[in-house]
PLY file of the C-alpha trace (Angstrom):
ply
format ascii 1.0
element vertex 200
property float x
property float y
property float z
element edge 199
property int vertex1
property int vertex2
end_header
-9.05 4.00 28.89
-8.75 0.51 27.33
-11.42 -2.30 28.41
-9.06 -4.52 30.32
-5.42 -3.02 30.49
-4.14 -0.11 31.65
0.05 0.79 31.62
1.84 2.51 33.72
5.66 3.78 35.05
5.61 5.06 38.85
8.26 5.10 41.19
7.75 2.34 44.39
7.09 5.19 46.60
3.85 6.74 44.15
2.73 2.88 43.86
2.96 2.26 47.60
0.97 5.22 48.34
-1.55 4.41 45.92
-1.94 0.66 47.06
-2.22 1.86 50.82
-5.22 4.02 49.68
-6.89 1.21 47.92
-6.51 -1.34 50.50
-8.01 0.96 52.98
-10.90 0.99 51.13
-13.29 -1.33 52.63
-14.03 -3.00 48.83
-13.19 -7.19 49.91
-9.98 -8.71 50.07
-6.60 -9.04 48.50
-4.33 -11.86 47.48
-0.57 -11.68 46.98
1.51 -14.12 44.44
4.55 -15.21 43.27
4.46 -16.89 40.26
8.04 -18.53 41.06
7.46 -19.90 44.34
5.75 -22.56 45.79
2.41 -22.03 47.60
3.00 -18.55 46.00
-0.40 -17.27 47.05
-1.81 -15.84 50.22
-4.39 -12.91 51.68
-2.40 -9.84 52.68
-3.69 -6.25 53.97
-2.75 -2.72 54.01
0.13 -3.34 56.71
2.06 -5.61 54.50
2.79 -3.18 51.84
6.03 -1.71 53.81
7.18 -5.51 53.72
6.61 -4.97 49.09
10.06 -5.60 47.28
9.71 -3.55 44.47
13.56 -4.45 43.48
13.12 -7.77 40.73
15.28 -10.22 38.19
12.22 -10.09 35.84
8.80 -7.99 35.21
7.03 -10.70 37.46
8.03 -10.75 40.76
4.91 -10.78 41.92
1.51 -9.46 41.74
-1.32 -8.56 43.83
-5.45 -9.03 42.94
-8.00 -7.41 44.39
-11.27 -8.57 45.19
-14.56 -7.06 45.46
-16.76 -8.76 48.04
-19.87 -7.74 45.87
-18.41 -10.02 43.11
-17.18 -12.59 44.94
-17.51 -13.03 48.56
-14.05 -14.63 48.99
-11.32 -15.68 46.35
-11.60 -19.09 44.52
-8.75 -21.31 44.88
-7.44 -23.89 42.63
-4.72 -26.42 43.38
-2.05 -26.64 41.06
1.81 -28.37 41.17
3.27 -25.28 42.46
0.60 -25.11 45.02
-2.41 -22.85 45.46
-3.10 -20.30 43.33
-5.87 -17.87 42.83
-8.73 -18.94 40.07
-8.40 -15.19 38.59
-11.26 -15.29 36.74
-13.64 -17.20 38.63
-12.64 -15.01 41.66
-13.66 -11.58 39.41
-10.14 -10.33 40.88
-8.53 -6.70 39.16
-4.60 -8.05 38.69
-2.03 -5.45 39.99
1.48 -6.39 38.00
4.10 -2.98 39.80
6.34 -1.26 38.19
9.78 -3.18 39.73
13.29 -1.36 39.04
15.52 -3.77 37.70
19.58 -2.97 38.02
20.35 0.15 39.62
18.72 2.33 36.09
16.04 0.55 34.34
12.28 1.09 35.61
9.90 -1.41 34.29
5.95 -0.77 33.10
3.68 -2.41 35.24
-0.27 -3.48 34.52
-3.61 -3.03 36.16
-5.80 -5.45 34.58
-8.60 -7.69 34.31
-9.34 -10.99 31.76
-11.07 -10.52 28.37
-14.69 -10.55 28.06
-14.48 -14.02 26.24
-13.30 -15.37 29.53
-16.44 -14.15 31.71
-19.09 -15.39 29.28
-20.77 -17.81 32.27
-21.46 -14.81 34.12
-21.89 -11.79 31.86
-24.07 -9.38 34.59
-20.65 -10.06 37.14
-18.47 -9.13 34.50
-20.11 -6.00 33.81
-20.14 -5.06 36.96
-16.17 -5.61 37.05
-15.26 -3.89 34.21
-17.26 -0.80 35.84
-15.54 -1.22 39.45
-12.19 -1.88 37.03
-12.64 1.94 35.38
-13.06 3.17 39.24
-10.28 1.63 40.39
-8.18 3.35 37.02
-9.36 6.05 37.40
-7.81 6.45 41.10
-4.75 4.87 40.12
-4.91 7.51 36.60
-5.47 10.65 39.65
-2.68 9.40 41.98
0.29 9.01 39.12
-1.04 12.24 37.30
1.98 13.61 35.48
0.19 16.65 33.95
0.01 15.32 30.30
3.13 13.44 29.85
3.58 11.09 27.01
5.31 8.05 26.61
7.36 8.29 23.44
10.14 5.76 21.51
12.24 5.98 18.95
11.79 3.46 16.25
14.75 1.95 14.19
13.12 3.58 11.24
13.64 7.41 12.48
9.85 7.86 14.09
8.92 8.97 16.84
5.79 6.51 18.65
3.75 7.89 21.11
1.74 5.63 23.70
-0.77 7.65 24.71
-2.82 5.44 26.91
0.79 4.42 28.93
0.63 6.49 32.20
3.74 7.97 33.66
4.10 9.16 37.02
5.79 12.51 38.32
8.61 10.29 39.66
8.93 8.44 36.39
9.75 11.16 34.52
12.17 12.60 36.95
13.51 9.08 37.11
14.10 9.34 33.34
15.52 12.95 33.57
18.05 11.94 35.91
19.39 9.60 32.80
17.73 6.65 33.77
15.97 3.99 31.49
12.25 3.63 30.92
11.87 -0.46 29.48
8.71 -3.05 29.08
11.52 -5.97 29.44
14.64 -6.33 31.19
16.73 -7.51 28.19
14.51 -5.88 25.97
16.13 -3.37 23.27
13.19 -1.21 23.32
13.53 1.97 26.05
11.12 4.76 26.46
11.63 8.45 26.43
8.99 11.43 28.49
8.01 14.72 26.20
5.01 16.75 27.55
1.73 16.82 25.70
-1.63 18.22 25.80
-3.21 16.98 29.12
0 1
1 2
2 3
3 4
4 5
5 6
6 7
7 8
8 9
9 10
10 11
11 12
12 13
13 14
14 15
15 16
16 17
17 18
18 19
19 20
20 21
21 22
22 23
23 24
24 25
25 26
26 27
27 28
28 29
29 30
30 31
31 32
32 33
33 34
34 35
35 36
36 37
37 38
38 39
39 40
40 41
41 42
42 43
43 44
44 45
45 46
46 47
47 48
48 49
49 50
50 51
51 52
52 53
53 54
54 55
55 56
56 57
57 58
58 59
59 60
60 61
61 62
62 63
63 64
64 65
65 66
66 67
67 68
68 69
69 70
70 71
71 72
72 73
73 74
74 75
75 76
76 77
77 78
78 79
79 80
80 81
81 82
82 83
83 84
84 85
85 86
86 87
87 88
88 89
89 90
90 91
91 92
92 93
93 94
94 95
95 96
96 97
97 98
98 99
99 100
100 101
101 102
102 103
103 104
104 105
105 106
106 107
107 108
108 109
109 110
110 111
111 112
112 113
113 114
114 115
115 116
116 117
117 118
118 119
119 120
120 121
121 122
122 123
123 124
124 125
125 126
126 127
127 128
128 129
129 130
130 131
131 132
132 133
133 134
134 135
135 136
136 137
137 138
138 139
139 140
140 141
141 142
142 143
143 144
144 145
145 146
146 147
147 148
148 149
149 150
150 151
151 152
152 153
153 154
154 155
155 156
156 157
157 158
158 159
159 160
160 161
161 162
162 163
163 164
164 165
165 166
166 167
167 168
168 169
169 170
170 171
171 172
172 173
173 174
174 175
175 176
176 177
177 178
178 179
179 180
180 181
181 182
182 183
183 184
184 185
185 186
186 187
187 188
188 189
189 190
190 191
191 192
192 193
193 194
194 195
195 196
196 197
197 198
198 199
């Protein structure tokens, strides 16, 4: 599992169901954003996720973060232009980018993530405790999509076949892709993805 990132492809049903078991978990609080909108930040809870548009324009449509209360009691705000926004790493927040579906065939990755250690270097005991509640927090989200070894491949221009290994893919996302839909990191990227199984 890498440090800071992990990539996945789930369906919005598999990511709802995972989000509703992490924000029942009595860990602190969660903030909501829309990077496009004004005063595009604000607390929600585990009954707003029916009210979760997982149907976007672009890979950012918005975004959740998730606090731990043993990190940081409450999130840190900071006032920009566009309004309030969350201080991401001041708050020690995990950032939760979904996986939106874009046009009636493309699925895009999303990201669970958290900043680079060069960011945390006031506070290096907090951000070790992060990165360790970060792995926990994969590591449910790695059980809930498990798609019993299956890769994420592409086809380069030069004939190869790439495998990203460390990209999860979901049960769902690979039937999605079965049924002849498109696997893509951009909307109006040229790049699309492709399932094979591997070893588990």
């Amino acid at each position: 599992m890498k440090r800071s990132l992990i990539e996945f492809y789930a369906t919005p049903t598999e990511q709802c169901c995972w989000l509703t078991e992490i924000l029942s978990k009595s860990f602190g609080w969660t903030v909501i954003m829309h990077p496009n909108a004004q005063s595009s930040c604000r607390p929600m809870d585990v009954g707003d996720i029916k009210n979760l548009n997982f149907q976007a324009q672009n890979e950012d449509q918005w975004m959740l973060f998730f606090g731990n209360q043993e990190l940081a009691t409450l999130p840190v705000w900071q006032n920009l232009s566009q309004g309030q926004v969350l201080d991401f790493g001041r708050s020690f927040a995990i950032q939760f980018v979904p996986s939106l579906t874009v046009a009636p065939d493309i699925l895009l990755d999303g990201r669970l993530g958290i900043l680079s250690p060069s960011q945390y270097d006031s506070d290096q005991k907090t951000y070790r405790a992060l990165v360790s509640w970060f792995k926990n927090v994969g590591r449910l989200l790695a059980s809930s999509l498990n798609s019993n070894g299956t890769v994420l491949v592409q086809y380069t221009t030069q004939g190869f076949l790439k495998e990203w290994k460390d990209v999860l893919v979901s049960r769902g996302a690979v039937e999605w892709r079965r049924q002849g839909n498109r696997l893509k990191q951009f909307p109006c990227g040229e790049v699309d993805f492709d399932v094979r199984m591997g070893s588990a």
